[in-house]
MARTORRO-489633 format. One record per residue: residue number from 1; residue in one letter; chain; x, y, z of N, C-alpha, C in turn. Coordinates in Angstrom, 3 decimals, m for minus. Example, Ala and Ser with C-alpha at 12.3 -4.5 7.8 and 13.67 -1.06 7.14 Angstrom:
% MARTORRO-489633
REC   resi   resn   chain     n_east    n_north       n_up    ca_east   ca_north      ca_up     c_east    c_north       c_up
REC      1      A       A     13.190     m5.690      7.800     12.300     m4.500      7.800     13.200     m3.300      7.800
REC      2      S       A     12.850     m2.250      7.080     13.670     m1.060      7.140     12.900      0.030      7.870
END
This chain:
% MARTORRO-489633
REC   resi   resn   chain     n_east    n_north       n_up    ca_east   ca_north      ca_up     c_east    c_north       c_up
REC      1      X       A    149.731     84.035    116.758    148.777     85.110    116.839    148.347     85.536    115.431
REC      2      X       A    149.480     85.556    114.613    149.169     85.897    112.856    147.899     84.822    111.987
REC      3      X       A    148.586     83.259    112.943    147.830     82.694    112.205    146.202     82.693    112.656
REC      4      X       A    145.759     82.873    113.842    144.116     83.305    114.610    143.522     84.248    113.871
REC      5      X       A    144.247     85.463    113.519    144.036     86.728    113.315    143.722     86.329    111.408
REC      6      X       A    144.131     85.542    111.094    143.969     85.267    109.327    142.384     84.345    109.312
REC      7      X       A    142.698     83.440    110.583    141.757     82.284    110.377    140.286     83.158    110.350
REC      8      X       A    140.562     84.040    111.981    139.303     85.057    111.921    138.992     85.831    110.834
REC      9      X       A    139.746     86.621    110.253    139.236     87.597    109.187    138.886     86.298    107.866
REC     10      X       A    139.242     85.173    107.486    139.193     84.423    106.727    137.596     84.141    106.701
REC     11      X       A    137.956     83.275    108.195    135.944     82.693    108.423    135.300     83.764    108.830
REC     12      X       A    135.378     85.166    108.902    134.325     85.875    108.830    133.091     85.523    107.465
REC     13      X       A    131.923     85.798    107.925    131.203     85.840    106.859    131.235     87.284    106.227
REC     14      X       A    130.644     87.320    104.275    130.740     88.346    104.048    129.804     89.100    104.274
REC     15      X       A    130.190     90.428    104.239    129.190     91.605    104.218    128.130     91.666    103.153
REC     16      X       A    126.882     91.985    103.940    125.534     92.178    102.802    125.582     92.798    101.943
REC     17      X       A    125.784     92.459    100.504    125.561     93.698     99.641    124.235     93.700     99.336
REC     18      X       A    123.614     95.150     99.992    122.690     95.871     99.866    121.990     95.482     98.191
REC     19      X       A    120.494     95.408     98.156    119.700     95.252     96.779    119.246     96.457     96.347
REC     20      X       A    119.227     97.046     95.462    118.339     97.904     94.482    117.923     96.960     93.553
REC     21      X       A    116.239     97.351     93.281    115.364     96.869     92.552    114.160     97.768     92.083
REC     22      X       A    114.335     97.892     90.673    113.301     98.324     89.790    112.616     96.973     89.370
REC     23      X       A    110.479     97.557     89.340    110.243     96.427     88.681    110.445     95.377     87.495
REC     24      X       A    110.826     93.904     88.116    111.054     93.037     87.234    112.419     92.766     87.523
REC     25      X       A    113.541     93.415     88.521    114.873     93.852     88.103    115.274     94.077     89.847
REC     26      X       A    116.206     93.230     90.359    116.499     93.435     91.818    118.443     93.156     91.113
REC     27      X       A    119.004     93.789     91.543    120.538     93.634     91.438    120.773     94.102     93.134
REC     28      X       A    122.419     93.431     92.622    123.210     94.070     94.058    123.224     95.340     93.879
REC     29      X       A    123.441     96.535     94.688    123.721     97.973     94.487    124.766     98.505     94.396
REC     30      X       A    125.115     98.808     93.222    126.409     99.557     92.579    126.955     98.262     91.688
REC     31      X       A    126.488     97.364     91.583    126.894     96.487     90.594    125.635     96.022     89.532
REC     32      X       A    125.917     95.368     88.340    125.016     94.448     87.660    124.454     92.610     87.696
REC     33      X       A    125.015     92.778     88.721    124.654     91.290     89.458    123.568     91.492     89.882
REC     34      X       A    122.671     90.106     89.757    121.367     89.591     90.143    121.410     89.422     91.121
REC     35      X       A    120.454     89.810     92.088    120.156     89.665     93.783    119.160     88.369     93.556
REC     36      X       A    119.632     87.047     93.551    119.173     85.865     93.711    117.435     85.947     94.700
REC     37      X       A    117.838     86.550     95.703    116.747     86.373     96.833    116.019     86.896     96.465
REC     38      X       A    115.789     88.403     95.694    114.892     89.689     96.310    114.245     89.841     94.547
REC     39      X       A    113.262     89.988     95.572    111.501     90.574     93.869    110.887     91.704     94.187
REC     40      X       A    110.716     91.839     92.851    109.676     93.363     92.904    109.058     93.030     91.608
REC     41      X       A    107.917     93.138     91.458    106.608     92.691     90.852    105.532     93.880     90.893
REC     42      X       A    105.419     94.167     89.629    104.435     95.139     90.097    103.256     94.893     88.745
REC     43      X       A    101.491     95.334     88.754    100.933     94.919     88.146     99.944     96.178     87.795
REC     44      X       A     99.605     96.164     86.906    100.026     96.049     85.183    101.376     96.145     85.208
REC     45      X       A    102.034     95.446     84.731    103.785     95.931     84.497    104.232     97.155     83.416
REC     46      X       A    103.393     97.310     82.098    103.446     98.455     81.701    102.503     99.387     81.516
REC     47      X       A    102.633     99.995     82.073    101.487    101.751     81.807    102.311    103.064     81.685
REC     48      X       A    101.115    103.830     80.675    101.720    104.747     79.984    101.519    106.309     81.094
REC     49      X       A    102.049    106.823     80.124    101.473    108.709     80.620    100.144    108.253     81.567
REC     50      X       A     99.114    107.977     80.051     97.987    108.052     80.316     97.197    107.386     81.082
REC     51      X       A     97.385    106.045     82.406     96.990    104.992     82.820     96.731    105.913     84.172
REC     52      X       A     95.303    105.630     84.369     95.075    106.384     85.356     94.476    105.363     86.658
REC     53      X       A     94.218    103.993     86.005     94.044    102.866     87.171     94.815    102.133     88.321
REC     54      X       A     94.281    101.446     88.946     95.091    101.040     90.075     96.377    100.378     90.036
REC     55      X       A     97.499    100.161     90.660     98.756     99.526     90.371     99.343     99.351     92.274
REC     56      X       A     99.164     97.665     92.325     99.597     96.995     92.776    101.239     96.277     92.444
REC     57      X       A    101.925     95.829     93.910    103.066     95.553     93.705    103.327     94.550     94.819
REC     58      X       A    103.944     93.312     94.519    104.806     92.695     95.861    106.058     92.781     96.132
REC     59      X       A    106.688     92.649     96.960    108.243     92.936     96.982    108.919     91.974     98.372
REC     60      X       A    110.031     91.871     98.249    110.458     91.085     98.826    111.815     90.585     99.293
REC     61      X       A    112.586     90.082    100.137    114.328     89.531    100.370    114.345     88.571    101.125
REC     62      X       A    115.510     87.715    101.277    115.976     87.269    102.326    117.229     87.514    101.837
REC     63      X       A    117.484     87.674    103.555    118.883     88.404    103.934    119.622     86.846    104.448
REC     64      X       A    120.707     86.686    103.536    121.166     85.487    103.864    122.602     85.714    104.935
REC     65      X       A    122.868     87.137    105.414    124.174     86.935    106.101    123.739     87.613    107.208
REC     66      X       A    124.450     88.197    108.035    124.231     88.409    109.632    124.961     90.051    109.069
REC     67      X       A    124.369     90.702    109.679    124.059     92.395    109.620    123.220     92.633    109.216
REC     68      X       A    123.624     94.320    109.297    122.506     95.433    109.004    122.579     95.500    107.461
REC     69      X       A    121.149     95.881    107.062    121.304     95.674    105.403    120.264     97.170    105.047
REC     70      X       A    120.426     97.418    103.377    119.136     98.561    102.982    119.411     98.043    101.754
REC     71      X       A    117.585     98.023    101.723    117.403     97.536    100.186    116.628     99.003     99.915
REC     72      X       A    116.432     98.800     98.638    115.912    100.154     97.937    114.823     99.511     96.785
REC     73      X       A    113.508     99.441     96.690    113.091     99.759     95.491    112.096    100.840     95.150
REC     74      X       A    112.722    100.727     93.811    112.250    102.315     93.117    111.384    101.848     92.092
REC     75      X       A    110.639    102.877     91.595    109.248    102.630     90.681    108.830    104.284     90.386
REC     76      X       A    108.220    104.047     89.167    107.890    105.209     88.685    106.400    105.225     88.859
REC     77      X       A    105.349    106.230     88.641    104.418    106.235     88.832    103.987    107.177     87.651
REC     78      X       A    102.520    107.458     86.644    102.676    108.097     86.088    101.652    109.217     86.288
REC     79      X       A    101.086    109.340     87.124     99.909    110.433     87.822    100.425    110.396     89.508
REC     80      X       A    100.361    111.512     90.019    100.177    111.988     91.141     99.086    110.595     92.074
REC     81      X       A     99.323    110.231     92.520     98.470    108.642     93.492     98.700    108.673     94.574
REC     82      X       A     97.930    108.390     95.287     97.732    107.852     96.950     97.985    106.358     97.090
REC     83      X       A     98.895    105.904     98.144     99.417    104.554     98.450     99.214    104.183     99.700
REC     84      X       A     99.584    102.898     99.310     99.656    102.348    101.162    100.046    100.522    101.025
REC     85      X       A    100.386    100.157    102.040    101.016     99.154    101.632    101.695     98.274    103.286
REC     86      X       A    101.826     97.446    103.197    102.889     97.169    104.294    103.715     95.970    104.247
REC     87      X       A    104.940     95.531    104.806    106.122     94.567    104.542    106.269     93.958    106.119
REC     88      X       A    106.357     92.323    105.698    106.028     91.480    107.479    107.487     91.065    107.719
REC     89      X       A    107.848     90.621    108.547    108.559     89.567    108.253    108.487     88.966    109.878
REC     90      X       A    108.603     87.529    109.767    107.989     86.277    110.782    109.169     85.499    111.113
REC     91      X       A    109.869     85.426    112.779    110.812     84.360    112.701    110.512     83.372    113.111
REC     92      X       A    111.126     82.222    112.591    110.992     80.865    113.285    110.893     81.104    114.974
REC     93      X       A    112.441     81.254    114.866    112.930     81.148    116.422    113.365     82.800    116.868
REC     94      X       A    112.665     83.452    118.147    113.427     84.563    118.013    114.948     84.675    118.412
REC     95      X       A    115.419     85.729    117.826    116.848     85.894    118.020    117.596     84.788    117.104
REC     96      X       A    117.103     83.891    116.778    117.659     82.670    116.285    117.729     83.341    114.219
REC     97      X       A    118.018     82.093    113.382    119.074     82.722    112.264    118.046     83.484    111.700
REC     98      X       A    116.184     82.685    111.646    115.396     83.468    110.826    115.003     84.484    111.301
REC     99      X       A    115.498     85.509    112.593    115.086     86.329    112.831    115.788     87.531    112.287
REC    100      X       A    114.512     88.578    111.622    115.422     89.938    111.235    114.355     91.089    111.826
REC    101      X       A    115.197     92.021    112.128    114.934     92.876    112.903    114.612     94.397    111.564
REC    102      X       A    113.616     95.173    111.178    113.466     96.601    110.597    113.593     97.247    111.812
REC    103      X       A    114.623     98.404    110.825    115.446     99.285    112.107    113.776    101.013    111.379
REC    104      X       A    114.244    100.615    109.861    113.359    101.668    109.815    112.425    101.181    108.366
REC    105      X       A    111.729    101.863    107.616    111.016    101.220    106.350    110.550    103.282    105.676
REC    106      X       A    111.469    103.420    104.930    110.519    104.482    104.476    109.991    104.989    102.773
REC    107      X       A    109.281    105.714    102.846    108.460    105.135    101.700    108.913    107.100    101.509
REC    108      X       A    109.520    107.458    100.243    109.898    108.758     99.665    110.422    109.557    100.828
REC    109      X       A    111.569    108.719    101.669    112.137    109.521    102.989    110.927    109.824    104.694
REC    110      X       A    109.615    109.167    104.058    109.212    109.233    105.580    108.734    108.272    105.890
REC    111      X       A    109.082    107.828    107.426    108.924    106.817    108.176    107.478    105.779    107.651
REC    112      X       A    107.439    104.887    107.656    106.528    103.913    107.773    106.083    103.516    109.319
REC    113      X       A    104.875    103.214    109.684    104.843    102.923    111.684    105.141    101.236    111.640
REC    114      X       A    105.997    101.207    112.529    106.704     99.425    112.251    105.948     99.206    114.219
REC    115      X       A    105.335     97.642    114.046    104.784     97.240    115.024    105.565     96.072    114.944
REC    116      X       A    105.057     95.447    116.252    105.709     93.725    116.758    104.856     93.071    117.703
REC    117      X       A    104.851     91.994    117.578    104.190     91.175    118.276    105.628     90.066    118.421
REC    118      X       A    104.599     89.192    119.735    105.701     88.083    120.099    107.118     88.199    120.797
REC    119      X       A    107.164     89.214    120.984    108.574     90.312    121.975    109.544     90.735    120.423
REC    120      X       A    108.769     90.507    119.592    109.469     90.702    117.947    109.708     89.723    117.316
REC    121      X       A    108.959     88.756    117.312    109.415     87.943    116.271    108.308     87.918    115.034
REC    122      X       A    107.597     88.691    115.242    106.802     89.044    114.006    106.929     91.032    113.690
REC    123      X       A    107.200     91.328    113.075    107.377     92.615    112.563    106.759     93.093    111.526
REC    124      X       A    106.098     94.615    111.348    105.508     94.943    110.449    105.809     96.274    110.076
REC    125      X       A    105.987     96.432    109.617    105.821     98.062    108.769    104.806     98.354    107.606
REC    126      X       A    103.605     99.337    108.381    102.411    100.048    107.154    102.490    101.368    106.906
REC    127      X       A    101.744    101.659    106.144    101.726    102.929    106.147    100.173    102.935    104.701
REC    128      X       A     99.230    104.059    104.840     98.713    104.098    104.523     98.179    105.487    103.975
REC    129      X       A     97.170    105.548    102.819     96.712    106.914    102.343     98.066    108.340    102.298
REC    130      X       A     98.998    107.282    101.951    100.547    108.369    101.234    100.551    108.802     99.929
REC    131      X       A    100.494    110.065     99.897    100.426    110.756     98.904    102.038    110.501     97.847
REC    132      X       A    101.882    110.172     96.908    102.987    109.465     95.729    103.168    110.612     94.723
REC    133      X       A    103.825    111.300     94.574    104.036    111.964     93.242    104.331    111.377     91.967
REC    134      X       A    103.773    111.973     91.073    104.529    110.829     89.797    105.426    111.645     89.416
REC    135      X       A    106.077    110.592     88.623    107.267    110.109     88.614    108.282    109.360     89.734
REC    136      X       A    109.595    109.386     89.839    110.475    108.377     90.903    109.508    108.345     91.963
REC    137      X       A    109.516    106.947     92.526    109.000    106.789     93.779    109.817    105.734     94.293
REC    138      X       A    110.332    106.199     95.891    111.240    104.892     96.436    110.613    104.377     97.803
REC    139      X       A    110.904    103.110     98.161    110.533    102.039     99.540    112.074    102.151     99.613
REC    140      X       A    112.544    102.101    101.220    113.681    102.037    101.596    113.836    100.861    102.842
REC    141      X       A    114.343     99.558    102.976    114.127     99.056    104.050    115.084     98.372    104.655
REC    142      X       A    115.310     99.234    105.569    116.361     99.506    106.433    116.559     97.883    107.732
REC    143      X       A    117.597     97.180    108.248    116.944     96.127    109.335    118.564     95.697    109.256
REC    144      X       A    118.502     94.294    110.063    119.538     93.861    110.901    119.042     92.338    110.827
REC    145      X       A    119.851     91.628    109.862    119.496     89.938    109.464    120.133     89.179    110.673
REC    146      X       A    119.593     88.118    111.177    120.992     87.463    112.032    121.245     86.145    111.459
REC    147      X       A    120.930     85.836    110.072    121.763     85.137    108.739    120.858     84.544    107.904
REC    148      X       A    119.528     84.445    108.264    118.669     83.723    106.974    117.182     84.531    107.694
REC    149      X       A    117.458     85.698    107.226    115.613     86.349    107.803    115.299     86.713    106.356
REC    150      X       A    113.452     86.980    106.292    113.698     87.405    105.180    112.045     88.269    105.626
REC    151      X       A    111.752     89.213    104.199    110.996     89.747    104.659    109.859     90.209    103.024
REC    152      X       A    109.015     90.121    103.358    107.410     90.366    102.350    106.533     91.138    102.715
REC    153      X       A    105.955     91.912    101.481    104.734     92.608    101.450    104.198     92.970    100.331
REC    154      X       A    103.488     93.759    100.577    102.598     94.311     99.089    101.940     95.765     99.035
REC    155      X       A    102.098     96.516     98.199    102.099     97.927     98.028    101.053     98.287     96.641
REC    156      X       A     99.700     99.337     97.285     99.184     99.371     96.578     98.741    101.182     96.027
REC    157      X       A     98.382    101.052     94.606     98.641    103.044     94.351     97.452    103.243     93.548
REC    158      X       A     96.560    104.078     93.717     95.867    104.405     92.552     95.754    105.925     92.320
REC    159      X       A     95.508    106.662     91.399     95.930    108.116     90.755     94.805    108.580     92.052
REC    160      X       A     95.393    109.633     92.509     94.460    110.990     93.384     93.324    110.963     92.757
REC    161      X       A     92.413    111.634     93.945     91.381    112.207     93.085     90.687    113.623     94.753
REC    162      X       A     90.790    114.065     93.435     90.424    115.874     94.162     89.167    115.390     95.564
REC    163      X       A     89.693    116.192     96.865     88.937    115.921     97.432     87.586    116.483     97.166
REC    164      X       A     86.277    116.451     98.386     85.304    117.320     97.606     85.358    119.001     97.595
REC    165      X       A     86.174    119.317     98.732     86.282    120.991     98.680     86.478    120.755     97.620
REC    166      X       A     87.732    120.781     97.206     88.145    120.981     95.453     87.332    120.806     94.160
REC    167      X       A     86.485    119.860     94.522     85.618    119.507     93.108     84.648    120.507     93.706
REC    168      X       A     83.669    120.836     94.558     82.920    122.228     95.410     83.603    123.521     94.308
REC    169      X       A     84.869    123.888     94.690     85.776    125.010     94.228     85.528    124.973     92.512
REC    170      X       A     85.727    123.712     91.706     85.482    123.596     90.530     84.297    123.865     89.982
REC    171      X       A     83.475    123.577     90.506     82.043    123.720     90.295     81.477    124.640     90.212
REC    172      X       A     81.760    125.497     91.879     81.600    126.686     91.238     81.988    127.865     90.711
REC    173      X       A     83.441    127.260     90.169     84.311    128.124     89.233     83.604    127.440     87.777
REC    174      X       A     82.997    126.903     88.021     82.224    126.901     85.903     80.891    127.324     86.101
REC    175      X       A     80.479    127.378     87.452     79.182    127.806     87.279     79.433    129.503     87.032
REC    176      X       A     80.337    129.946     87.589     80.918    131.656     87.513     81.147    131.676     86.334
REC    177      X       A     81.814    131.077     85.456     82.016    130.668     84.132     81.160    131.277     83.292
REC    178      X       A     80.159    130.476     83.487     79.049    130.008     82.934     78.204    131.216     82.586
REC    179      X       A     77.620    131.966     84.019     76.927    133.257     84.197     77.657    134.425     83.572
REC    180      X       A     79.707    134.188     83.702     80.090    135.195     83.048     79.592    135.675     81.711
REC    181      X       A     79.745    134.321     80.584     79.679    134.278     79.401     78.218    134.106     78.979
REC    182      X       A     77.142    134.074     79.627     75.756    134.252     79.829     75.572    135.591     79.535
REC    183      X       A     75.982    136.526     80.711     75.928    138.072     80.816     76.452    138.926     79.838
REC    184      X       A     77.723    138.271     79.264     78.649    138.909     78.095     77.657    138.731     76.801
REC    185      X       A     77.312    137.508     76.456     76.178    137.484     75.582     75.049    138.789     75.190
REC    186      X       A     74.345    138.777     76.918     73.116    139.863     76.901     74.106    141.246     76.281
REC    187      X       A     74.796    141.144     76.471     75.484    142.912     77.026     75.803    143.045     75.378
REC    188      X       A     76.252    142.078     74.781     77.041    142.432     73.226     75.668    142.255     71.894
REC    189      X       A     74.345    142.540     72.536     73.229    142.057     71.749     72.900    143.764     71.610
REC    190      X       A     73.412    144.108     70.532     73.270    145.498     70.015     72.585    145.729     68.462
REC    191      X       A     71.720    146.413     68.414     70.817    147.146     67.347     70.453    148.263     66.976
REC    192      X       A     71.031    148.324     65.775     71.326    149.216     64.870     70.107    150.027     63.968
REC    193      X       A     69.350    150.951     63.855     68.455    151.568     62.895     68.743    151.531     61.416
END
């Protein structure tokens, strides 16, 4: 019975260690080991304070063991931006090894809407027009490998821009401006004998 009980825990396969990945940079999580499988790519790769243009990203895993797994990548942003983006993943065979299942996908703690086709063997998670704060920004993606699934997408951000109420509100806060320091003019035009 000792010796079943060794053979089993022996040939178990191991447990997923979970990926964190900053762009350029996917490790296992809580260690400095390279996550062989998993990318994060993001384009321009460097921008400053001041970069107020668009920034695209792909990202990516395969889950080479059988469980539930969470990858994490994180990215900074450097203006306040609106995103959207979505991650597929396609099995050969369902239920079979390339199939992996997203339990959830969330993008700064809220849900992404995950669809399926094929009774699930194609899976998606989008999400679109998400408001990004700058600075930290995280994708969280949550799923269940059954030993070689893997999964892709692409995520795209460009800086806010004031809707039109707001630019309306601006406008005519300089046009008020404007008339103030107009009127202050007339009023301080004083003459002396």
């Amino acid at each position: 019975m000792m010796a079943s009980l060794a053979v089993t825990v022996l040939g178990a396969p191991a447990a997923y260690a979970n990926v964190t990945c900053e762009p350029g940079s996917c490790v296992i999580t809580g260690t400095n080991t390279i996550a062989p499988n998993a990318s994060f790519n993001v384009t321009p790769s460097n921008v400053g304070p001041s970069y107020r243009g668009p920034i695209s990203a792909t990202l990516g895993n395969t889950v080479t063991t059988k469980g539930a797994f969470t990858d994490t990548f994180n990215f900074l942003l450097p203006a306040n931006s609106v995103g959207g983006g979505s991650i597929t993943t396609i099995a050969a065979k369902l239920k079979g090894a390339t199939d992996l299942d997203f339990t959830s996908v969330l993008i700064n703690g809220v849900a992404a809407t995950l669809t399926s086709v094929g009774k699930g063997a194609v899976e998606t998670a989008f999400s679109y027009d998400v408001l990004l704060p700058s600075g930290p920004n995280s994708i969280v993606v949550n799923g269940f490998s059954r030993g070689n699934g893997s999964y892709g997408g692409a995520i795209a951000a460009i800086t806010a821009v004031p809707e039109m109420a707001t630019w309306g509100m601006m406008i005519f806060g300089f046009m008020g401006m404007g008339a103030a320091m107009r009127y202050r003019r007339k009023s301080t035009n004083v003459a002396f004998a």
